[in-house]
C-alpha positions, -999 to +999 in steps of 0.1 A: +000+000+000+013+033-009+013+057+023+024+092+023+030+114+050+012+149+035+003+169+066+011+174+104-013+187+130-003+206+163-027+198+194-026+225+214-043+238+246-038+276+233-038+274+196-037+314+191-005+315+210+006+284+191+001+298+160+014+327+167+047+318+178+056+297+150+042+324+126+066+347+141+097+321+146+095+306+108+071+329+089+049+305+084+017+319+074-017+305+091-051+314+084-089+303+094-104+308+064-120+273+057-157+256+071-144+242+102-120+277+118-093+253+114-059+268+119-036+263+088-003+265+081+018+268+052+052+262+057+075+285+041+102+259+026+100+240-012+101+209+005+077+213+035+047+198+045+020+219+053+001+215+087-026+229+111-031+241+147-064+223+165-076+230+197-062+204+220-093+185+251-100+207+277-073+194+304-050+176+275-013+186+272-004+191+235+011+168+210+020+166+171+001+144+148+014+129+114-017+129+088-007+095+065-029+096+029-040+061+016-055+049-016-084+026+004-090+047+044-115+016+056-086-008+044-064+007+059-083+008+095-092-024+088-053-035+082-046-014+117-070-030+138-060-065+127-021-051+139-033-038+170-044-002+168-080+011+177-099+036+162-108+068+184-121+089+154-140+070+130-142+077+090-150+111+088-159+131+058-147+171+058-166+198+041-138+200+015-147+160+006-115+145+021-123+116+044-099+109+076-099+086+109-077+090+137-060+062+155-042+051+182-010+023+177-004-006+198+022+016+217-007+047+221+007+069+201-025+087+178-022+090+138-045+106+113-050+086+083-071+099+053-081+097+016-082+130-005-109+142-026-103+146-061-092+182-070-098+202-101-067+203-119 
């Protein structure tokens, strides 16, 4: 299965101030302006990887996320149950069409996997 690593995600219990400070430490440039007020980041290299900021729990310290595109996302959660991982956010479809799940691996450690919607060339 071809698996890509295409976007991070920062949990964060103050995403302003998150945002923020690596806005002013790499120039990254972050903006809401998408369905969901989602924070998101363009990094500022030719090779990066684009991410976003999301509000972490109430109570929950912060922690990075990889997001990991697959051709087939239920074949995929299907493959990482069988190995050991559970599902804490089940197939979800965004309001830009892109489907994603977030799991946890047999060690606890939570990964966003997701399938992209098509995009007008």
């Amino acid at each position: 299965m071809e698996a890509t690593v295409i976007r991070w995600q920062l949990i964060s219990p103050e995403p302003e101030a998150a945002a923020s400070f690596y806005q002013r430490l790499f120039g990254w440039a972050v903006t809401q302006d998408n369905h969901l007020g989602y924070r998101e980041v363009k990094s500022s290299g030719v090779h990066g990887i684009d991410g976003g900021i999301w509000p972490a729990p109430a109570g929950q310290p912060g922690f990075v996320q990889l997001f990991v595109e697959v051709p087939n996302l239920n074949a995929c959660l299907a493959s990482a149950v069988r190995l050991g991982a559970k599902v804490i956010v089940p197939p979800t479809v965004l309001p830009d069409g892109d489907a994603m799940a977030i799991l946890l691996d047999p060690t606890g450690v939570s990964l966003g996997v997701c399938t992209l919607a098509p995009r007008p060339a």
